[in-house]
Every structure is written in C-alpha cells, then in structure tokens.
N, C-alpha and C positions, 0 to 999 in steps of 0.2 A: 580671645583670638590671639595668635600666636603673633609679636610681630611682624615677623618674617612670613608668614602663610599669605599667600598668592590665591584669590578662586576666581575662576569665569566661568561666568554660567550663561545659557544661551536665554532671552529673557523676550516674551510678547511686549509689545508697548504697552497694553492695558497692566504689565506687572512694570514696568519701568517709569511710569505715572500714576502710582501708587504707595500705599504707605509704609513702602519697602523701602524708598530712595522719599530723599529732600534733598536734590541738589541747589549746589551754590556754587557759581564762577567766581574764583578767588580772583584779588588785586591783580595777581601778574599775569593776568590772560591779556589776551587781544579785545579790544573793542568787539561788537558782534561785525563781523564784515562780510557776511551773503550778501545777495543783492540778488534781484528779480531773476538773474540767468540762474544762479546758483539754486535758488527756490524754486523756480520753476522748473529746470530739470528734474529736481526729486519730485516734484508733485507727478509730470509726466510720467515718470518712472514706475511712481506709485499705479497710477490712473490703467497704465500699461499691462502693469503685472496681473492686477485685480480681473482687467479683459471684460468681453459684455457676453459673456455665457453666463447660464441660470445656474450655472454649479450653485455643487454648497457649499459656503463661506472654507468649510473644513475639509474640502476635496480641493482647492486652491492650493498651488506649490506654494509654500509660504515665501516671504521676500524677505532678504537679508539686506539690513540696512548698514550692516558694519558693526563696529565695537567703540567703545566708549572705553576708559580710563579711569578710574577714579580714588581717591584715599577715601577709605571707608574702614570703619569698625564694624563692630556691632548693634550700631544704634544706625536708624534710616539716614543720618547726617550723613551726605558724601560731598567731598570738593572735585569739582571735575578739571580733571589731566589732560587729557583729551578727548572733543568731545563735544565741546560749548556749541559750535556751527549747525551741528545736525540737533542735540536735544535743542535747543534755542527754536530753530525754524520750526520741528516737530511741534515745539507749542504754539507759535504760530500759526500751525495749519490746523492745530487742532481747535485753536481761537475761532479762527476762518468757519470750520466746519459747525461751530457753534452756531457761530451767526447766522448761518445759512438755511439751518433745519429748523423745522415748526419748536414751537417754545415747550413740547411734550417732551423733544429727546433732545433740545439744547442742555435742558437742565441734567440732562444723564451725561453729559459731554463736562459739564464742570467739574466733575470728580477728577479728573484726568488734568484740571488747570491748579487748583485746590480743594482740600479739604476743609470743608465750610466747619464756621465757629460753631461749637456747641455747648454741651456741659465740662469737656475733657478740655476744651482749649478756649478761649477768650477771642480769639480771631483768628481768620482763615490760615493755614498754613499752608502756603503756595510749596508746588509740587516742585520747579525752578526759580530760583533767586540768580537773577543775571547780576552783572557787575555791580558794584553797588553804586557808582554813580549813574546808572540808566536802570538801578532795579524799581524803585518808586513810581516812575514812567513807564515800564512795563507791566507791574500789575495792574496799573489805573488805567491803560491804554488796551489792555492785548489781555491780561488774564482775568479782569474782574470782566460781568458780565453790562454789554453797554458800552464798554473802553471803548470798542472798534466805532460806531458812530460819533462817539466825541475826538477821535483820532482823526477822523474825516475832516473836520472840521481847523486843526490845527495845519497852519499855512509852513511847508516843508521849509522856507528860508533860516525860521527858527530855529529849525533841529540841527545836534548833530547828525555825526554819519552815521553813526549806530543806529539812534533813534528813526532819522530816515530812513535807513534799511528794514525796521521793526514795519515804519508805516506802507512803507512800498510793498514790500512781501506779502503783511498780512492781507492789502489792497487787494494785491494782484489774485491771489488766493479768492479771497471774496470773487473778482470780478469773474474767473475763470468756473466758477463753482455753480453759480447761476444758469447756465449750459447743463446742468445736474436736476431730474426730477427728485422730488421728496425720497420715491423709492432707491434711486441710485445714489443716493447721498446717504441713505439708511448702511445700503451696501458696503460704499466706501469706508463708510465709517468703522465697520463690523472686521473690513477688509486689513484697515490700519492696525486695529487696537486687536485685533487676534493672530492674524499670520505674515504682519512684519515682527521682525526680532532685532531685537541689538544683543551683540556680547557687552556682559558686563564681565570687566576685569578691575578686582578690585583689590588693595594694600592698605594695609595701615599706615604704611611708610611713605614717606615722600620720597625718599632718595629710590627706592624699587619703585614705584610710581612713574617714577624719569626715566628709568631705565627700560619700563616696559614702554612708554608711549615710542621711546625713543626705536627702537626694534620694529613694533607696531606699522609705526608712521615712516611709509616707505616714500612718500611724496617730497622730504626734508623737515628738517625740524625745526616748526616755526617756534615751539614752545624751546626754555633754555634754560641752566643754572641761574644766570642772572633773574628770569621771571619768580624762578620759586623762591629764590634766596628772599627775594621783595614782601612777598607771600610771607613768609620768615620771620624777617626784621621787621616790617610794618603793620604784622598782625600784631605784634607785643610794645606795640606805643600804644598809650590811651585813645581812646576814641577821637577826641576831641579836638586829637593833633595830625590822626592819621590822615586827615586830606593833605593838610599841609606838608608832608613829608611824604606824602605818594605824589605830589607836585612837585617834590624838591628831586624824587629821584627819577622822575621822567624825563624833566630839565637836564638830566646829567645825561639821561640816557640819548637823548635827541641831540645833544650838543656834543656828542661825541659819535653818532652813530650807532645801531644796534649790534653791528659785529664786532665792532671797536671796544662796544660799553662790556662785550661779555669775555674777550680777552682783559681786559680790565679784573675782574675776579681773580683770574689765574695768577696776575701777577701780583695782585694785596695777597694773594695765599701766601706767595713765595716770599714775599716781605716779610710776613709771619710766622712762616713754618720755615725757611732758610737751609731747607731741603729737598729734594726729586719727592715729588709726591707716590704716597702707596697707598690712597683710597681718593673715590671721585671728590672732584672741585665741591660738591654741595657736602658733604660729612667734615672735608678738612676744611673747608671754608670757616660752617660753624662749629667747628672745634676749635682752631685756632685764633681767628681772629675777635676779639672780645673787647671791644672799649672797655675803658673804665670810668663810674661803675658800671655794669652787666646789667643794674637794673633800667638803663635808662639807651636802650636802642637806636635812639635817636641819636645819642653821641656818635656812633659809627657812620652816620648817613653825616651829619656836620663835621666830624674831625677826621674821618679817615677818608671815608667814598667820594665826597664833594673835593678836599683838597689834592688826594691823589687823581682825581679825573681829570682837575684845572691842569697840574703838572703833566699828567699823562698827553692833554691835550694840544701844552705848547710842545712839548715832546714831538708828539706827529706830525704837527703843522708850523714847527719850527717858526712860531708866533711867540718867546719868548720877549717880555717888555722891562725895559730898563734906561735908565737916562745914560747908562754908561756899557758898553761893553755886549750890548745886546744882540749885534750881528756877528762878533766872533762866537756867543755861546750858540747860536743858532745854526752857525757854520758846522760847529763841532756835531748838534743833532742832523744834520745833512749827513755828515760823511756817517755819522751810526747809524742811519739806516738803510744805508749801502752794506754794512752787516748781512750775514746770508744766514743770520736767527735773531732771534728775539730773546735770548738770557739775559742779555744787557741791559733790559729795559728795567724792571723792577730795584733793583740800587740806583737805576735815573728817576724815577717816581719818587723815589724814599730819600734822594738825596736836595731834587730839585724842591721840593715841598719841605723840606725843612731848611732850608738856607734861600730859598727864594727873594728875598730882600738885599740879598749879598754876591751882588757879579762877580766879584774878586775872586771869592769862594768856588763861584762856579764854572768860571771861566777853566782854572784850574783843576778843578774835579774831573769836569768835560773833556779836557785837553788831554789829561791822563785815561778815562772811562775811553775813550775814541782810540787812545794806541792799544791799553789791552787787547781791548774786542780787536782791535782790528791783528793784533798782533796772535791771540788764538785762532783767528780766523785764516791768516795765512799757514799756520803749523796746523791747521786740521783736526783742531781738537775736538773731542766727539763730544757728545751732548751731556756726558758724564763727567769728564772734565769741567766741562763750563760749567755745568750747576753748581758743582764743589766749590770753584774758583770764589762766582757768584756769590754762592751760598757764607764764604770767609767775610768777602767786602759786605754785605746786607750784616753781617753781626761787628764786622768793624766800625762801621757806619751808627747802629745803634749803640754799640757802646761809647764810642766820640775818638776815638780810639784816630792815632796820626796817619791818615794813610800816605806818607809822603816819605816816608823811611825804608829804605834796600826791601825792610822782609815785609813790608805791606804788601795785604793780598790785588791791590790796585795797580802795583809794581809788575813791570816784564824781571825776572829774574836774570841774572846774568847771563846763564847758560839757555835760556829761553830767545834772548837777544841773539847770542852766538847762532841760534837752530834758526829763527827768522832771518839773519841774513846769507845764509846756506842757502835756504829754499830761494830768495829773492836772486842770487849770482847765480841760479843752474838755468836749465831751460825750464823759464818762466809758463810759457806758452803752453805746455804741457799741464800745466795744473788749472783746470779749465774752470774751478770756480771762484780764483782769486787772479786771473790776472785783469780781465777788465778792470777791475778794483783797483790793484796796485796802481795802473797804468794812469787813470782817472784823480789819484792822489799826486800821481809823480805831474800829470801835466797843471794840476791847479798849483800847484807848487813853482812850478817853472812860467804860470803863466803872466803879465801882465796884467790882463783884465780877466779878471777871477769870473768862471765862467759857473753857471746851475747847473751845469748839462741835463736837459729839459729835453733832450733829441729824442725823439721814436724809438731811433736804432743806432747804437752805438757799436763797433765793429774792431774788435784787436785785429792787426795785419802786419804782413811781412814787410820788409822790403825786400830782405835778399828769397827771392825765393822758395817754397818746400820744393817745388819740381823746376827749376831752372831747363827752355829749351837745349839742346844738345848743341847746338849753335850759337849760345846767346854769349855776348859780354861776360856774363856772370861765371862762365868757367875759366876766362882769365883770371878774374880776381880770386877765384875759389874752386882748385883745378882736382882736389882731389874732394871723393867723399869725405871723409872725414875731416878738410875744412869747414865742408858744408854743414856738417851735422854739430861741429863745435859750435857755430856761432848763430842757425837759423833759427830756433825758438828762446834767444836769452833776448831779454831786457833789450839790448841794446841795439836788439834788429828791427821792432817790433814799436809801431807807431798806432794811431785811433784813425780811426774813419765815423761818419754822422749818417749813411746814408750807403746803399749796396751800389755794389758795382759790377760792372761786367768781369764773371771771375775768366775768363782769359786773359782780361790784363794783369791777372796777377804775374805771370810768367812775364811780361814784356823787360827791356832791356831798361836800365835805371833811369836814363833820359826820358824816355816816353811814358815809363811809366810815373815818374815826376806828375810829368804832363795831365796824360788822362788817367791815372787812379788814385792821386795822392791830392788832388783840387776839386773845386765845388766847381759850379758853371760861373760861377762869379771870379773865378780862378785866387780865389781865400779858402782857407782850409781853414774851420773852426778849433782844430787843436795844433798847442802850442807843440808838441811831441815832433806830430807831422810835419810841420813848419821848419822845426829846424833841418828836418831830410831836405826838405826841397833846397837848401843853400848850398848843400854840397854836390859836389861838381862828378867826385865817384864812389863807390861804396865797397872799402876794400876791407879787410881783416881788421887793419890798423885802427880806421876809422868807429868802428862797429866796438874793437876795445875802448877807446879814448870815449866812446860815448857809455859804454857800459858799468866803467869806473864813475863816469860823471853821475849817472842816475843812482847806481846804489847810494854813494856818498845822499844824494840829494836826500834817498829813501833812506838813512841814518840818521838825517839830520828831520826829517816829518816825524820818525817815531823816536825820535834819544835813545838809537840803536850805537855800542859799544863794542 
C-alpha cells in the first residue's frame, strides 16, 4: 500500500469485528470517558432504529453509526485516531448482549469479542485492545466470557474512571436488555451486526491520520499533535520503561495544562528548526528535534520536554525561584506577556533552561528580551519579521555567541530606536494595539507602589476632549481645530481608568471632570498617570507639552531608547 493512499469503506459491524481489523488505543488517547448517558443514548438510538415491525432484518433502513479513523496497512493491525468512544461501547454492548441471550447464540456473539485460540494462534486475539493500562481489565471483565458477573462483584470505589465507566455501561446494558425476550434479542442482535455501519477511513500515515480526524471531527479536537507525538516517542522506549515515562509525560502535561503542554511543541520546534515552519508541527517536530543519541527517546522526555516545560512553566506563571533577584526577573516575564504574540517565548525557554542557576544572567537577558518584543511590538512588525528576528537570537543563544554587542540580534538597532520614538511622540492613541501597553509601562514606571494591574477592565482616556461641548472651557484653552487635533490623542493627554464610566462625562469641563471621571468612589484613582491630572489646576497646550516631553523621556529611559 501506497503510503500516502487514503481508503474508506462503508463497513457492517459484523465486518468491523472481525478478522479484518485488530484494534488497539494507542498511549495518547483519552482514558475511556462514556458514561451511562453517552451509552445509553446509543443503545436507545440503536433500539429506535431497528423499531418493533416483523420486517426483515434486510428491508431495515440500515443505521449509520458514524466513521472511525484509523493507521492501518495491510495487515488487520489498526491503531485507532478517532474512534476509541463508540468501538469501545460497541464492545460493551456486544459484551452486554452476550450475557443476555441463552448459551446457544451467546457463543455465536464471542467471535465479534475475540477470535478464540486454536491451532493458528496460541490465544485469543481480542478484536479491541483498549489502552493498555485498562486493556488486562477489560478482556477479564467485559470481553472474556463470565467477565460481566465477576465485574458485579467488584466494589466501584476501587476503580478508576475508565474502568468505572466499562462497569456502569456494560451494567446499565445488561439491566435494560432484560425488558428483551429471547426472540427480540436474537433481532437486535441481527439488527447491530448487519445494518449498522461504520466508515472505515484508514492511512498508513500518522501525520494524514491527524489530518483526517481533524476535518472529520467537527465537534473540536479533543485528539492533538502532543497526543501522537507521545504515541511516537514512547512507543520506541523499551517496554519496561514505558510506564514510567508515560508517567513522566502526563506529569508535564497536567502541570502545565493540556492547551498550554501542546503550545509547548510549537515552540521546542522553533528552538530547533529557527525558522517559520513549511510542514505540520508532527513531521517538523520529528524531523528536527533528536536528542542525542536518537537511540535512546527517553533522553528527549528528561533533557528537553521535562526541562523546557519547568521553564515554560515559570515563564507563564511568573513563579521563577531564586534567593537573589527573583521578583525583578518575574517582573520582566509580567510585562512579556503583555506582548500581543507569542515569538518571544521560545529563546525565553531556551534561554531560561539553560542558565537557570544564574539570576544575573537572566535578569539581564530578560531586561533586554522585554524591550525588543516590546520594541517590535510598538513598530508593528508582522509575523515575518519577528520569526527572522527570533529566529537570529535562538542561533545566537546556541552558539553562546555575546548578545550584548550594537549588532546583536537581541539589540534595538539604532535606527529602530529612532522609528520607536517617532511612533511614541505622534498620536499615540490612534495605534489601538499598543497604547494600553505603552501607557501601563509609563505608569509602573512613574509609580510608587509598583502595581500587577489585575483590574477587569483597564481603559485609555482623554482628558482634553475628542468632541469638546461648543460651550465648554476647553475652547478657551484650545480655540482652534487644529489645536485640538495636535495635542488630543499624543501621550500627553491621555491618562488609565480601572473601571467604565459614564461616557458623557467625557466631554465635561476639566474641574468636574477631575471630579467624577478621573476618581474611584473612594475618590483614589488607581493609576499613577491619572493622579498626576488631578493636581493640576488647568489643562492648557503648555501643560499637555511639558508632560509629553516628561513621559517620552521616561519611555527612553524603560527601553535605552537613543
């Protein structure tokens, strides 16, 4: 078979548990997670379809039960993609219906759980092998024949949630089925295994595999590159180690979260490859990334996966620990994820995780990493830009290479500082995705007592004005248009607010508005910006320059802007 050839075939169940397919739920699935609603819908469903007319079985509209996923060759071995929830219960119910019918056509119903030992094979070969920490449990429970009455028996507090699920399902099955004479359970049985259908879509390939489920599966995608990669790396460690390092990476994955741990790939690629990706996260992943040596997989889960997720993770939760210097390098991961992207993060993995012992180092690092970003950030550089950038410091970084020299890629360039403080003197307020930002660096900067800002809703605002009444003060001090429009969106008009307000007081006259739009009820204003509006007395041209010189300078002096 061709790698790349794709087939789906429309299949009865009586061919889908049979010696066509030997499925197995690879490592990086989900536990089983039906549960008696999930089950017993499909059962009703089923019960529904099949209807209490004398038809015959094959005048029945058959029932479509969906499509399944799977890597498959040429041999019955297939690993299932998508899929495990429904083949899983289906064995279930067929468990179920074993049980239920006289011992004449129970034993016609085991073909369908396994293929019994004979002279070709030495033992049974079960038609589904679920995960393999719950597969043992479920052929001895659910598929061998008798499992279901010793299953009764086992007190649920024991179990886990899988296995709970396996006993409660097959239970509920059992208990509902008893409502069924001999003859209606012959039916149903005839009804399942001949005119329900699943699609089989199957690939050789893992990465087309992802790709299909992913299209397929319009409900979201619980499965992910992080799952198969798992599948991947922990199917070529020996046996003997693979719990323990299927432990080690679920550990990583829970301790960082599931959406967190599969951004986490993207950025080990970028580490690696120190370029814009041209083929999916799972082919560049395992093409580029390769401990050494290659023979021994496990090295990538202890030397790369584990210590880039520790970094990744004080990264996020700005939990960096150190006897010396720990809150400034924490500060520094605060203001980077005020960033309005994420390139920045992969040379903070790579950098943090190898100098981690050395605050000094990172203090440093941080302190410069926090102006670039933040300094492409304000020049708007597109995503293309950034990766290059990125992509320069991740090969400066591995080579040990100074980044503290003019033409380091970690450096604002001369003429790059020039174009950042351009943008910062015009009308700030206009560039709608960096002034919050700027405005939030200028007031921790100016503040006091250095604040998280943890507020709900943080608000850039005017003071002079965008529609001034036609009556108001403010055309004294700003009689013509084009006063108005030099000074209303620069830096120097333009204070924070925590909390909305009534927008009619924006237009009010500067006293009142003092008053009630520039204070809390407590009549404190939580930014330092704002604060300093309230002491002045009037808010005239003069004033509005004298503060807008004050704030660039300040904003020169945050980024060792020239």
């Amino acid at each position: 078979m061709s790698a790349f050839k794709i087939q789906a075939t429309e299949c009865p169940l009586k061919k889908v548990f049979s010696d066509e397919f030997i499925f197995n739920i690879p490592l990086y699935q989900r536990p089983y997670a039906w549960t008696v609603d999930e089950a017993g819908e499909l059962f009703e469903d089923l019960v529904t379809a099949l209807g209490d007319s004398d038809d015959k079985i094959d005048d029945i509209n058959p029932y479509f039960l969906g499509s399944i996923v799977l890597i498959k060759g040429d041999k019955p071995d297939a690993q299932v993609v998508d899929g495990q929830q429904r083949l899983t219960t289906l064995t279930i119910l067929l468990a179920a219906l074993r049980a239920s019918v006289s011992k004449e056509h129970a034993h016609k119903l085991t073909k369908y759980l396994y293929q019994e030992h004979d002279f070709d094979h030495d033992k049974n070969v079960y038609r589904l092998t679920v995960r393999e920490r719950d597969a043992q449990f479920f052929k001895e429970y659910i598929q061998d024949e008798s499992g279901i009455e010793k299953l009764k028996e086992i007190h649920l507090a024991k179990l886990s949630d899988s296995r709970k699920n396996f006993k409660d399902n097959v239970l509920c099955f059992v208990q509902r089925l008893k409502k069924f004479t001999e003859v209606q359970l012959k039916r149903l049985i005839q009804f399942i295994t001949d005119r329900c259908f699943l699609v089989v879509v199957s690939t050789p390939d893992i990465d087309s595999a992802y790709r299909i489920f992913s299209v397929l599966n319009n409900r979201g995608m619980d499965l992910s590159h992080a799952d198969i990669l798992k599948a991947e790396i922990i199917g070529k460690i020996s046996a003997e180690k693979q719990d323990k390092y299927s432990a080690k990476w679920e550990e990583t994955e829970d301790k960082l979260g599931r959406d967190t741990f599969k951004s986490l790939f993207s950025h080990i690629r970028m580490i690696y490859g120190q370029a814009k990706p041209r083929d999916t996260i799972l082919k560049e992943f395992i093409k580029q990334v390769k401990p050494s040596p290659t023979d021994y997989p496990q090295e990538l889960i202890d030397k790369i996966l584990i210590p880039f997720s520790d970094a990744f993770d004080d990264i996020n939760h700005r939990t960096y620990k150190s006897d010396r210097l720990a809150e400034e390098i924490n500060q520094s991961f605060r203001w980077l994820h005020w960033i309005d992207n994420s390139d920045w993060i992969p040379p903070a993995i790579l950098y943090l995780s190898r100098n981690y012992h050395n605050p000094d180092l990172l203090l440093h690092f941080f302190s410069d990493l926090d102006r670039l970003a933040s300094g492409l950030m304000v020049m708007r550089s597109n995503i293309n830009e950034r990766i290059e950038r990125y992509s320069k410091l991740l090969q400066a970084i591995e080579k040990g290479q100074d980044l503290y020299t003019p033409d380091s890629p970690l450096q604002l360039k001369p003429e790059e500082q020039k174009q950042i403080i351009e943008i910062l003197d015009k009308d700030l307020y206009l560039i709608r995705k960096i002034r919050l930002y700027v405005l939030l660096r200028l007031d921790h900067a100016i503040s006091e007592v250095k604040s998280l800002y943890n507020f709900p809703n943080i608000t850039v605002e005017h003071v002079l004005p965008q529609n001034p009444a036609s009556n108001s003060e403010w055309l004294n001090w700003f009689p013509t248009q084009e006063a108005h429009n030099k000074y209303v969106h620069r830096i120097g008009n333009l204070v924070l607010l925590s909390s909305s307000k009534n927008s009619l007081a924006q237009n009010y006259d500067f006293e009142l508005k003092k008053q009630k739009y520039f204070t809390t009820k407590a009549g404190i204003c939580n930014f330092a910006l704002t604060t300093q509006v309230l002491i002045e007395k009037e808010w005239t041209p003069e004033i509005i320059e004298k503060r807008q010189e004050h704030l660039i300078k300040k904003l020169k002096e945050i980024w060792r802007l020239e």
